[in-house]
N, C-alpha and C positions, 0 to 999 in steps of 0.2 A: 650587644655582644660583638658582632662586627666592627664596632667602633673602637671598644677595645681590643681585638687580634689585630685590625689594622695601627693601633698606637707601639701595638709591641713589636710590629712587624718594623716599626718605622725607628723603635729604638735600638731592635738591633738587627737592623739592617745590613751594617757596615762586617758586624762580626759574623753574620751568617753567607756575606759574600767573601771574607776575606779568609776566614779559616779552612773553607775546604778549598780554595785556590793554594794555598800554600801547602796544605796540605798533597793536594796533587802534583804540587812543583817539586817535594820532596821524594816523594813513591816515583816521578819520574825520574828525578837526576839518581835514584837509586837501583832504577833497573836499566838506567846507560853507562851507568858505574862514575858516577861523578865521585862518590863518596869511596872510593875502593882507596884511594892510595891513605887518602887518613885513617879509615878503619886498620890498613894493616900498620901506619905507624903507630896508632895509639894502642893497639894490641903489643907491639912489639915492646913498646916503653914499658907493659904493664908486666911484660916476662920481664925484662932486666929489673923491674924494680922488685919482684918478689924476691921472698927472705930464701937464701939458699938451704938446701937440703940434706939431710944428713944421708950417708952412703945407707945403702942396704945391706945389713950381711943377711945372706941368705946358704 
């Protein structure tokens, strides 16, 4: 039993160190605001590119 958790441990070793490193590099450059100026242009592109709107009569 040991022999086997130690085989699976060793096959995915690489993805259980590598995915919550990036992970965490992400959640970081997210709360120093790496990511603020592209979230607001690709927000911006998505208002210009929606279909425009018909007036209201109200």
């Amino acid at each position: 039993m040991w022999q086997t958790i130690k085989q699976q441990i060793q096959q995915w070793g690489t993805v259980l160190l590598i995915a919550p490193s990036i992970a965490g590099l992400v959640i970081l450059g997210s709360n120093a605001g790496l990511f603020r100026m592209l979230e607001w242009a690709s927000q911006d592109q998505l208002f210009r590119l929606r279909p425009k709107e018909s007036v209201d009569e109200r």
